[in-house]
C-alpha positions in Angstrom: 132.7 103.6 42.8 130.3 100.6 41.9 127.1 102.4 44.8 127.7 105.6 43.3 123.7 106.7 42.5 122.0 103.9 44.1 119.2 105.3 46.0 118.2 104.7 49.2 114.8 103.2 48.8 116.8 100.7 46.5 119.5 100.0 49.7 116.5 99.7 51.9 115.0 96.8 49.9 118.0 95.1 49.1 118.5 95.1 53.4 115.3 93.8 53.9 115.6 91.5 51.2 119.3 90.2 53.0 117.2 90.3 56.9 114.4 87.8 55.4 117.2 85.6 53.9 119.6 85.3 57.0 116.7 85.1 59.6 114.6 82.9 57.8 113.2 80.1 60.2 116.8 81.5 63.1 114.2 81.4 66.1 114.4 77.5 65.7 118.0 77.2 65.9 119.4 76.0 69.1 121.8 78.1 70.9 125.3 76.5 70.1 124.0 74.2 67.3 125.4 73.4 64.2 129.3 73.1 63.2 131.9 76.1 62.7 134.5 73.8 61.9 133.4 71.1 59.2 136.5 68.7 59.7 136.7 68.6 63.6 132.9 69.1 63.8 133.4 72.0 66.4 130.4 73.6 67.5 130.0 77.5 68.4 130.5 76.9 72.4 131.1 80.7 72.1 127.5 81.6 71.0 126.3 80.3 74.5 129.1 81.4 76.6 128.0 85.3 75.0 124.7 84.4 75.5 125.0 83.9 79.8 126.8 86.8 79.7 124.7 89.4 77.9 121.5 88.0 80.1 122.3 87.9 83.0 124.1 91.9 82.2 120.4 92.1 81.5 119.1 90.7 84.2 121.7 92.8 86.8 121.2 96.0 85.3 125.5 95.9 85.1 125.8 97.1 81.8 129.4 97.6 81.9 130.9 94.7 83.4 130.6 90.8 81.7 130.3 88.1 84.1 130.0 84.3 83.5 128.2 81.8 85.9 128.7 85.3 88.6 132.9 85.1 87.7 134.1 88.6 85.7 134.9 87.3 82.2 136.7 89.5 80.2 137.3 87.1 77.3 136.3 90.0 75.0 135.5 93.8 74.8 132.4 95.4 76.3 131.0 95.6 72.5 130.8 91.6 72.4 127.9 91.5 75.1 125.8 95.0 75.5 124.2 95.2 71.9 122.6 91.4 73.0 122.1 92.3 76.7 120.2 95.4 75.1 118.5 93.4 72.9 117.4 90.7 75.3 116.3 93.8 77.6 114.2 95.3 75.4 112.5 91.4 73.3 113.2 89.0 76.8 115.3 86.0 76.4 115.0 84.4 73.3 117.1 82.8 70.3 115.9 85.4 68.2 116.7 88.0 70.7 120.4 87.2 71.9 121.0 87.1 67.7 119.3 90.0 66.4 122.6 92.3 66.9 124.5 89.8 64.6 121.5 89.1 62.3 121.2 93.1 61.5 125.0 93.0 60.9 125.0 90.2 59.0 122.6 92.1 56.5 124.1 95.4 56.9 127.6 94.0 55.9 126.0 92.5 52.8 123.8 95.6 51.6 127.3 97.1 52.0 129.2 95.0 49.9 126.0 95.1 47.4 126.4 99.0 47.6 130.5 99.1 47.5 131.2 96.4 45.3 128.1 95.2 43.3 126.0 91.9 43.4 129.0 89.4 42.8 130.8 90.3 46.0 127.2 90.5 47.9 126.0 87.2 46.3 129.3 85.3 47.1 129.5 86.1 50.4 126.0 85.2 51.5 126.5 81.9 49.5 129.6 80.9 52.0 128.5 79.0 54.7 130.6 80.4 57.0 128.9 83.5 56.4 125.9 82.5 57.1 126.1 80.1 59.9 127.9 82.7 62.0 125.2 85.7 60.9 122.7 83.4 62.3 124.4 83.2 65.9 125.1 85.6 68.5 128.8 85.5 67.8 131.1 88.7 67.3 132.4 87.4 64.1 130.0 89.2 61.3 129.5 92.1 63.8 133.5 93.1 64.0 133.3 92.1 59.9 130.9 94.6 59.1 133.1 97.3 61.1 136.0 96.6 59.5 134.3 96.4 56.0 132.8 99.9 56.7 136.3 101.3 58.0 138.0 100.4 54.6 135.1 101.7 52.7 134.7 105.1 55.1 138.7 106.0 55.3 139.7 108.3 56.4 136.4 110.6 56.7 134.0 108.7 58.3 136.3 105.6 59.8 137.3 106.1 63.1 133.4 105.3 64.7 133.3 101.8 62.8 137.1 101.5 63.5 135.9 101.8 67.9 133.3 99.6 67.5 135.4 96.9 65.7 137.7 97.1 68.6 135.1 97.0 71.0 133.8 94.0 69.6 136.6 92.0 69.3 139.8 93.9 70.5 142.8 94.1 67.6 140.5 92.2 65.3 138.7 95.1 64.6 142.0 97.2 64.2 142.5 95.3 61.0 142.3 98.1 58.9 145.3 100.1 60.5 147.7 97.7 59.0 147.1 98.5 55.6 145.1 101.6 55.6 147.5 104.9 55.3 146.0 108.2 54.6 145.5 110.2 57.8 146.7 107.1 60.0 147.0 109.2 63.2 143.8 111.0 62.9 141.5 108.1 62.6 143.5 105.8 64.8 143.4 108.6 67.8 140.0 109.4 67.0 139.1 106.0 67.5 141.5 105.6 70.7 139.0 108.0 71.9 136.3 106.3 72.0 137.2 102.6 72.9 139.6 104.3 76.2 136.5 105.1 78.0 135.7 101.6 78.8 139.2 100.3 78.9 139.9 102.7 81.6 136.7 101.9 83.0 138.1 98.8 84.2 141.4 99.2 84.6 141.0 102.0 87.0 138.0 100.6 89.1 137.9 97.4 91.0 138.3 95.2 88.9 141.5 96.2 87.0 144.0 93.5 88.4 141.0 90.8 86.8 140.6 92.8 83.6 144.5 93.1 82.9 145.3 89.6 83.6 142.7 88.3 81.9 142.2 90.7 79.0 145.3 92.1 78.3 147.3 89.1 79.3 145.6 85.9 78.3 143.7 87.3 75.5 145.8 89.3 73.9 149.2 88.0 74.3 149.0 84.6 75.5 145.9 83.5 73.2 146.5 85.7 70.3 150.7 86.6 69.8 151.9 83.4 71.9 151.5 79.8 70.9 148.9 78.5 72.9 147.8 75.1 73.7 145.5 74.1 70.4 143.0 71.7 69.9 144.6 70.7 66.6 148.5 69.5 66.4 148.4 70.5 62.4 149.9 73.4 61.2 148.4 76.6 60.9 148.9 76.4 56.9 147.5 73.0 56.9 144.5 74.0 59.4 143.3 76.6 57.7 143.7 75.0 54.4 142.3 72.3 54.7 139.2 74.4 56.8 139.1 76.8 53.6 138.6 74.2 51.1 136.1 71.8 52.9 134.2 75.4 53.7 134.0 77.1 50.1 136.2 75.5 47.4 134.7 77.8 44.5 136.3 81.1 46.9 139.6 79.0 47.2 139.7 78.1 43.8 139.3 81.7 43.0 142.0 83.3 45.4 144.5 82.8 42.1 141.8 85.4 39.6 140.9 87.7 42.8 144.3 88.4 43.0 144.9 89.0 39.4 141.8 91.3 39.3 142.8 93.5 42.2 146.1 94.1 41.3 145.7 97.6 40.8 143.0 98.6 43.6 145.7 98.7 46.8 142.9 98.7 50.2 140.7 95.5 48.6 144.2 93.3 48.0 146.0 94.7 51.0 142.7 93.5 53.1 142.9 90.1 51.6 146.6 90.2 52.6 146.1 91.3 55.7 143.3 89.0 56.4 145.8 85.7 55.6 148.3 87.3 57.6 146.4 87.7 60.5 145.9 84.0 60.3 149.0 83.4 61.0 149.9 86.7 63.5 147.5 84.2 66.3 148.4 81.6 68.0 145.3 80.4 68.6 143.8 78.6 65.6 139.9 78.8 64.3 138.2 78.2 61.7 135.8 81.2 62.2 138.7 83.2 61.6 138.7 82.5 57.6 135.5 84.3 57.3 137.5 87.8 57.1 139.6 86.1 54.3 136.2 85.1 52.3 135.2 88.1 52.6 137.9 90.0 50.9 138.4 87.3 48.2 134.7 88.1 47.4 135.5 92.0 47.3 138.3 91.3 45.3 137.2 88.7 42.7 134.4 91.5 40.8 132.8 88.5 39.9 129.4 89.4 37.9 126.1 88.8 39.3 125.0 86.0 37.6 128.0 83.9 38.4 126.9 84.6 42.5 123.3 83.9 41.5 124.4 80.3 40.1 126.6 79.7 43.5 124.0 80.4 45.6 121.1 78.7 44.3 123.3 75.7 43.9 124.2 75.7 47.6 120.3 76.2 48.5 119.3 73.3 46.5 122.0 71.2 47.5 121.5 71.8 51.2 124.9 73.1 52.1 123.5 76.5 53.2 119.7 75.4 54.9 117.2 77.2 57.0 116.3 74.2 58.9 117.5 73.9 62.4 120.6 72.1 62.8 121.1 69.2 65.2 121.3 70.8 68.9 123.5 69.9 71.3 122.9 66.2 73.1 121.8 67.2 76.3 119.5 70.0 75.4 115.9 68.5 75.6 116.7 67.1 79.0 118.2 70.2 80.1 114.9 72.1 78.6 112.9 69.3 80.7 114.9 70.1 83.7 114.6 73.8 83.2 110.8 73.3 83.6 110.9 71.9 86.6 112.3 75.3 88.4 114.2 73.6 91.2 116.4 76.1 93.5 119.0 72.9 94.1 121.9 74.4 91.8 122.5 71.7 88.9 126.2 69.9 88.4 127.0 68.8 84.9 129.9 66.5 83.6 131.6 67.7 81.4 131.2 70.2 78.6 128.8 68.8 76.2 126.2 70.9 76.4 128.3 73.9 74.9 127.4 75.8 78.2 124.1 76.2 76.9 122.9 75.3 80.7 124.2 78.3 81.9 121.5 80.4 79.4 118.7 78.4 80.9 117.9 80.9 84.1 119.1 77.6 86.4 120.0 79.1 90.0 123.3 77.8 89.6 125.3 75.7 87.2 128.9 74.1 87.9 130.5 72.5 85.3 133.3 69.0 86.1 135.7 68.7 84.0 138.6 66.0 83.6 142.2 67.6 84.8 143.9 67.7 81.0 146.0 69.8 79.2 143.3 71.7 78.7 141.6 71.7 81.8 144.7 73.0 83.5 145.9 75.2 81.0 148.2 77.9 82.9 146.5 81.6 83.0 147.7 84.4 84.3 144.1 84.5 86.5 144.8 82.5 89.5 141.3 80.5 88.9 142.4 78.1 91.4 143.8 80.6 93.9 140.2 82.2 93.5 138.4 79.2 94.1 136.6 79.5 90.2 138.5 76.0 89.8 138.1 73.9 92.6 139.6 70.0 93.0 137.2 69.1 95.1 133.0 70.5 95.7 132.8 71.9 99.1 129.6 73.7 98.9 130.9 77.3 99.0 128.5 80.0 97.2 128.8 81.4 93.6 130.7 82.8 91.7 133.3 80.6 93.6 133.5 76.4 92.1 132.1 77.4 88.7 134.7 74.5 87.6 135.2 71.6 89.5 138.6 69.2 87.9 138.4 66.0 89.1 137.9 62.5 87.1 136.2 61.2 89.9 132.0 62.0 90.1 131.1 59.7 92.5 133.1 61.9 94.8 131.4 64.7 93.9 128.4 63.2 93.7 129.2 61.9 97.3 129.8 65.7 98.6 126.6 67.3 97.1 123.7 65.5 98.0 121.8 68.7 97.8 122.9 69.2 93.9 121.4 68.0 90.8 123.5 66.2 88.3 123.2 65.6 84.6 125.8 63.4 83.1 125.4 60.3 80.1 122.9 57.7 81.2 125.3 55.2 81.0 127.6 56.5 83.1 125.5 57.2 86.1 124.3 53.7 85.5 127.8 53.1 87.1 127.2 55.6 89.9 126.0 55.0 93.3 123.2 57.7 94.7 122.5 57.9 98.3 120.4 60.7 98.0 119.3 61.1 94.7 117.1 59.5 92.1 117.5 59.2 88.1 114.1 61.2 87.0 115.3 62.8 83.6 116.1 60.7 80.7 116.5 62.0 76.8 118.3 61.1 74.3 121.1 59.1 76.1 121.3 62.4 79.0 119.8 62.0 82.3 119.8 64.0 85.1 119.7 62.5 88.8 117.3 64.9 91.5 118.7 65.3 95.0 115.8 64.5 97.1 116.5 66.8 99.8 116.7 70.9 98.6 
């Protein structure tokens, strides 16, 4: 084995020395900023939707059950929000804080790799940019990587811990392992059942279990992962992903071919790289942050030497294709920031989803959200959100959680209906608007929000 006799003090240094590069200058990045998706330029909406959720579990003292904007969201596993919540709990609310769970997995995975498979692998996974954008946001992606990374590398001894918390990260994503990994199958697996049933039962047992199966099992699981969901992208999954790979890490792509080749004899690094394209193509729902689990194996598999990760590295530093500086935010954050200031109790409306729900991780008293009725507005769930009154056609006024999502293309209407609401929208487009009751006092960088004058 490539770690065999590397000391401790030396895997101590090399994790600091992986910390300092990942979270380098992260307390300046925006919540939600930056691309996962280089061709569609899709930002990580995700990173502020985990973000509401683990404060305010902080904030409620409900460690156990995720809620968005006061709805239950069970989008993902307990083990997607509490190390954050914990983290925000213990550091306050912070960029830094929501992402120091992911940060510290980010350079956990890569001493690992370092330790398991040398400084090639290491070196050539924190030169994709992939890699590092997603280590750099409070996203589950490098968290449930790192578990499945240490389950290959623990099996069967030591796997079934890492094996729980993949799953309770990100459900059968972190189960990756079981589809390749053999020896003592049953032991591990109901080890591991052990530990993730607790919460699972948790909710399906207490009030909340019609929510948490519908949503959870249903929707997540088998309507979003097995089924063939309603996707941003008409393009083929081979075409999707390909096209994703390429424009993400060419020299990885270009070495799939030679990784292959050289791991034709070592059975759990090319079954993970198997495992990990299959997988792409097992879901439904496409992503381009699911191509980091494929990276990562091509990197374990390649044995590439150090010097050749050394030269793909610095030549992504000095090109600027991996930078510390802060990406571009999202458009309406600096007037949402200015409006944040103000600390009005009115409950603010936006239009539309630019903002990446980053509002709702701003400590506002209440945010609603109107959205167009689309395809993907309306997409059919097997939570009655309109039943619930979480969707609403029209705003009538009623308290949270209920109207998080208001579907209607008309704002003047609800402009008309809420005169006791602030609004932030385009400039331009409440330039068209007519306000009764409220005056434009918020203008940055083409958002503006409109105050109710009344509270």
């Amino acid at each position: 084995m490539v770690g065999q006799g590397r000391s401790l003090r030396t895997q101590v240094l090399v994790f600091a020395g992986a910390l300092a590069y990942l979270g380098w200058g992260i307390a300046d990045v925006s919540l939600a900023s930056g691309f996962v998706d280089p061709v569609r330029n899709i930002r990580p909406q995700d990173e502020a939707l985990y973000s509401s959720i683990s404060i305010g579990m902080a904030e409620r003292g409900e460690w156990l059950t995720p809620r968005f904007l006061g709805r239950l969201a069970f989008v993902k596993p307990i083990g997607a929000f509490l190390p954050a919540a914990l983290s925000v709990k213990a550091l306050g609310v912070s960029e830094w804080s929501l992402r120091l769970p992911s940060l510290l997995a980010g350079a956990a995975l890569l001493t690992l790799l370092w330790h398991w498979q040398g400084w090639g692998a290491m070196l050539l996974v924190a030169a994709n940019p992939l890699f590092f954008t997603l280590a750099r946001r409070n996203m589950t992606d490098v968290p449930v990587l790192l578990c499945v990374a240490l389950t290959i590398h623990l099996w069967p001894g030591r796997a079934a811990v890492p094996l729980a918390l993949g799953i309770l990260i990100k459900s059968v994503a972190g189960a990756v392992p079981l589809l390749f990994l053999r020896k003592d199958w049953w032991r591990v697996a109901g080890a591991a059942a052990i530990l993730v049933a607790p919460w699972h039962l948790y909710q399906l047992l207490g009030g909340n279990g019609d929510w948490y199966w519908k949503e959870h099992i249903l929707d997540e699981h088998l309507a979003w992962g097995l089924a063939t969901p309603k996707n941003v992208s008409s393009e083929s999954h081979s075409w999707f992903y390909g096209v994703r790979a390429w424009a993400i890490d060419p020299i990885l792509c270009l070495s799939l071919p030679l990784a292959i080749y050289q791991a034709r004899k070592r059975y759990e690094e090319l079954a993970w790289l198997a495992a990990s394209v299959a997988v792409l193509w097992a879901f439904g729902y496409r992503n381009a942050t699911y191509l980091l689990p494929v990276f990562a194996a091509i990197a374990v598999c390649l044995q590439a030497p150090w010097w050749a990760g050394v030269l793909v590295l610095g030549a992504r530093l000095l090109s600027g294709q991996i930078s510390h500086a802060p990406p571009e935010p999202v458009p309406p954050l600096a007037v949402l920031k200015e409006y944040a200031r103000l600390q009005r109790p009115n409950g603010l409306i936006v239009d539309g989803v630019a903002d990446e729900f980053v509002a709702a991780t701003l400590g506002l008293p209440r945010v609603q959200y109107v959205l167009p009725g689309d395809a993907r507005t309306m997409v059919r769930t097997n939570v009655d959100f309109v039943g619930r009154g979480v969707v609403a056609p029209a705003f009538t006024g009623r308290p949270a959680p209920f109207e998080t999502v208001i579907v209607t293309g008309d704002l003047q209407q609800v402009i008309d209906a809420a005169p006791g609401r602030d609004f932030l929208a385009p400039e331009a487009r409440l330039g068209t608007l007519r306000f009764n009751s409220h005056r434009v006092a918020l203008r940055s960088g083409n958002w503006a929000v409109a105050l109710a004058t009344q509270r």
